[in-house]
C-alpha positions in Angstrom: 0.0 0.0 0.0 1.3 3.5 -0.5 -0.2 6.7 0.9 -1.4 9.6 -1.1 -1.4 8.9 -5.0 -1.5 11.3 -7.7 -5.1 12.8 -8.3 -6.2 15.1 -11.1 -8.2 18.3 -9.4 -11.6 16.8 -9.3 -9.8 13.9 -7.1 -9.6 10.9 -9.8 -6.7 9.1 -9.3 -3.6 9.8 -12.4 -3.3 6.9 -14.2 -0.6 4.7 -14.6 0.6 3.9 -18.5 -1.7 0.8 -19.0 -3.7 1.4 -16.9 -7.7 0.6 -16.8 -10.3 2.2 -14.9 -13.2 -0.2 -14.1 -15.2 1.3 -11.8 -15.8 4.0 -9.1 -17.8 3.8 -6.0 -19.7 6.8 -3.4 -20.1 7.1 -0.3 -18.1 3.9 1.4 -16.3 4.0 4.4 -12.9 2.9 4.9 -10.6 1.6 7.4 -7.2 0.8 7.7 -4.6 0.1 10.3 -0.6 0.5 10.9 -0.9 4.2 9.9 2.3 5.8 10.9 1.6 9.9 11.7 -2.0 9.0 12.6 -2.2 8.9 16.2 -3.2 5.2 16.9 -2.2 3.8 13.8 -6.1 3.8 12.8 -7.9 5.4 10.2 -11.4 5.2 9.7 -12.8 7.6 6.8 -15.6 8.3 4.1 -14.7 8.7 0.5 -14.7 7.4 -2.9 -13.4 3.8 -4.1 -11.4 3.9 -7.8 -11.2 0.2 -9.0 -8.7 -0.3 -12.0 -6.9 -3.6 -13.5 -3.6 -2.2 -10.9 -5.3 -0.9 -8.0 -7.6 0.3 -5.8 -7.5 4.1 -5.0 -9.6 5.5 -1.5 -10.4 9.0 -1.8 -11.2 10.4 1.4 -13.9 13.0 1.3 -12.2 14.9 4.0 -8.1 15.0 4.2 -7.4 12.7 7.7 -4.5 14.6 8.7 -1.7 14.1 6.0 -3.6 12.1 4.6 -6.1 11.9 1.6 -5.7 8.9 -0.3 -4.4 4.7 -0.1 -3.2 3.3 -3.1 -3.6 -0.6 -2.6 -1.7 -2.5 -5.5 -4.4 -5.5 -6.2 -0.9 -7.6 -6.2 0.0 -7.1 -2.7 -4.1 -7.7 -1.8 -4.8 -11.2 0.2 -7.3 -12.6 2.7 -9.7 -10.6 0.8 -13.3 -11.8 2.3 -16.5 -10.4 1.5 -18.5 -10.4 4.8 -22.1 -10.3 5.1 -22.8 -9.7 9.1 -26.4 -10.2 10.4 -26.1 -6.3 12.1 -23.8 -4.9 10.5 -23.2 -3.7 6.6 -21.5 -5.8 4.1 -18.1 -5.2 3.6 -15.1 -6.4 1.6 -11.5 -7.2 4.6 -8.5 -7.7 3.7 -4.6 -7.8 4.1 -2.3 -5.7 2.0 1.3 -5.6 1.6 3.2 -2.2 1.5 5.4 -0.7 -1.5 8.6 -0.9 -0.3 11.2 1.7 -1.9 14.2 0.0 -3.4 16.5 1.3 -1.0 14.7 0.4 2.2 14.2 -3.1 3.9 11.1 -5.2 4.2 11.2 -5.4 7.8 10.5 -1.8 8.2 6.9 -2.4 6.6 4.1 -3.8 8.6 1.0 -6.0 6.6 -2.3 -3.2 6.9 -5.6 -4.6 7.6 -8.0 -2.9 5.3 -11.7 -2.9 5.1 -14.5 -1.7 2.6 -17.9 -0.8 4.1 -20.8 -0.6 1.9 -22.8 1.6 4.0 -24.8 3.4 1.3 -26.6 1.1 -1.0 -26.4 -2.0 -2.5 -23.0 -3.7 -3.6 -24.3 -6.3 -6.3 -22.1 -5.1 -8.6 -19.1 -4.0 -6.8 -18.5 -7.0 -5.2 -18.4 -9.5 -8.2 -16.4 -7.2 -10.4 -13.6 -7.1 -7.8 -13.4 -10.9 -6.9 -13.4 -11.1 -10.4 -10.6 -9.1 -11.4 -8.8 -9.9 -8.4 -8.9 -13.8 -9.6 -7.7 -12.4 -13.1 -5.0 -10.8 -12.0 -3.4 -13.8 -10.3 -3.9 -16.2 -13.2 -2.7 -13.9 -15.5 0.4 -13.4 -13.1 2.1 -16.4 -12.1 4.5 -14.7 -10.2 2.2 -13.7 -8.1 2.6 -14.8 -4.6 1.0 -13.2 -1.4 4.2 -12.2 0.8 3.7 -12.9 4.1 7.6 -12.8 5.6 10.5 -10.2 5.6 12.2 -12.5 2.9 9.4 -12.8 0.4 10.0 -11.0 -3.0 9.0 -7.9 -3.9 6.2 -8.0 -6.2 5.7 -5.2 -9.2 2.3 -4.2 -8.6 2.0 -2.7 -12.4 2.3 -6.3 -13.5 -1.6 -6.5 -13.0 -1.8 -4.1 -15.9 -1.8 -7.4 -18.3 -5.2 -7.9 -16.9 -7.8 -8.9 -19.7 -10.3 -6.6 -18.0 -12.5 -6.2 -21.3 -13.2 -9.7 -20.5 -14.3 -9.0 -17.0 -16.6 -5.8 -18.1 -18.2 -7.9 -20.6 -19.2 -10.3 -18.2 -20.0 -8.2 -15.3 -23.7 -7.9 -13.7 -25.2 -4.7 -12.9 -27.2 -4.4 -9.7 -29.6 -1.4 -9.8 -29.4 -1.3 -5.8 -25.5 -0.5 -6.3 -24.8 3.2 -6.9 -21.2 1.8 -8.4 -20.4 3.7 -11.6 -18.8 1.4 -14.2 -16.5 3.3 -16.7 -17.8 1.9 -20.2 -14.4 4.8 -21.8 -11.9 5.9 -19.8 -12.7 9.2 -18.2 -11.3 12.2 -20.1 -7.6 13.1 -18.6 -7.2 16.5 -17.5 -3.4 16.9 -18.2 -1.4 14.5 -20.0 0.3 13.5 -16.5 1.1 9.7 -16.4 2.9 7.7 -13.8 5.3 4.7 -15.4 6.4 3.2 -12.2 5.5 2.9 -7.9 8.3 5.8 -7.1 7.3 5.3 -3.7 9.8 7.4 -1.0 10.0 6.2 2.8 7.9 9.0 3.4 4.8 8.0 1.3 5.1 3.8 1.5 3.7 2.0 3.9 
């Protein structure tokens, strides 16, 4: 995971080269742990959810201190587990792995807990497009391999970019109780910004 991504102005998320936008999603909450700089280490926040064939970008609706946006690499994602709790809303948990600069060492870097809540409507199409693409990704990168130790390799997360996500859109269901919008084109850039690599520093990996 890596904290605060590029965003265009109106807060969509710059683009990697290759890179697909599948969907974006209002009003979810979000929560992750091992924050450094944010008190307990907790942050719990409302926002926007950018789903692409690389990543998952959180856009908080309010900045949380430094903070404004987690980038998770859908490579570094495991555990993922949708949960369907009898008085509570669904949500999507998780584990993700950070992006570690080249110069630093794995051992630094704690695994986050992460969780989606789908407070605000349904998720009937959310949900199946992201297992989906998440299975894609790892059959379509057999390097993949969830690190779970301070010697496990680091993992490019723009590898997912080889995702046949046309496949997936083609495919995907459409729940009128789900306020998810699906991106049938690629939103209009504002700037011809794009990003070719995770530059992360120590300052904005985790």
């Amino acid at each position: 995971m890596a904290l605060n991504p590029q965003l265009f102005p109106n807060g969509m998320p710059v683009p990697f080269t290759g890179e697909v936008f599948v969907l974006a999603r209002d009003g979810v909450d979000f929560e992750v742990d091992k924050i450094p700089g944010s008190g307990s280490g907790q942050v719990k926040t409302k926002g926007t959810i950018y789903l692409s064939n690389v990543r998952i970008v959180f856009v908080a609706k309010n900045h949380i201190g430094n903070f404004f946006a987690f980038d998770i690499p859908l490579l570094h994602i495991h555990n993922e587990k949708f949960n369907q709790p009898i008085f509570h809303c669904n949500n999507i948990s998780g584990k993700v792995e950070p992006v570690i600069p080249e110069e630093q060492h794995r051992a630094l870097y704690s695994t986050h807990s992460f969780k989606i809540l789908f407070k605000d409507g349904g998720c009937g199409t959310f949900v199946p497009l992201f297992f989906n693409l998440m299975q894609s990704v790892r059959q379509y990168n057999q390097h993949y391999a969830a690190p779970a130790a301070d010697t496990a390799p680091r993992v490019d997360p723009l590898q997912a970019a080889r995702t046949p996500v046309d496949e997936i859109m083609r495919s995907a269901y459409v729940d009128p109780n789900d306020p998810t919008r699906i991106f049938l084109q690629q939103p209009a850039p504002e700037s011809q910004l794009r990003r070719r690599a995770y530059h992360q520093t120590a300052e904005n990996a985790y």
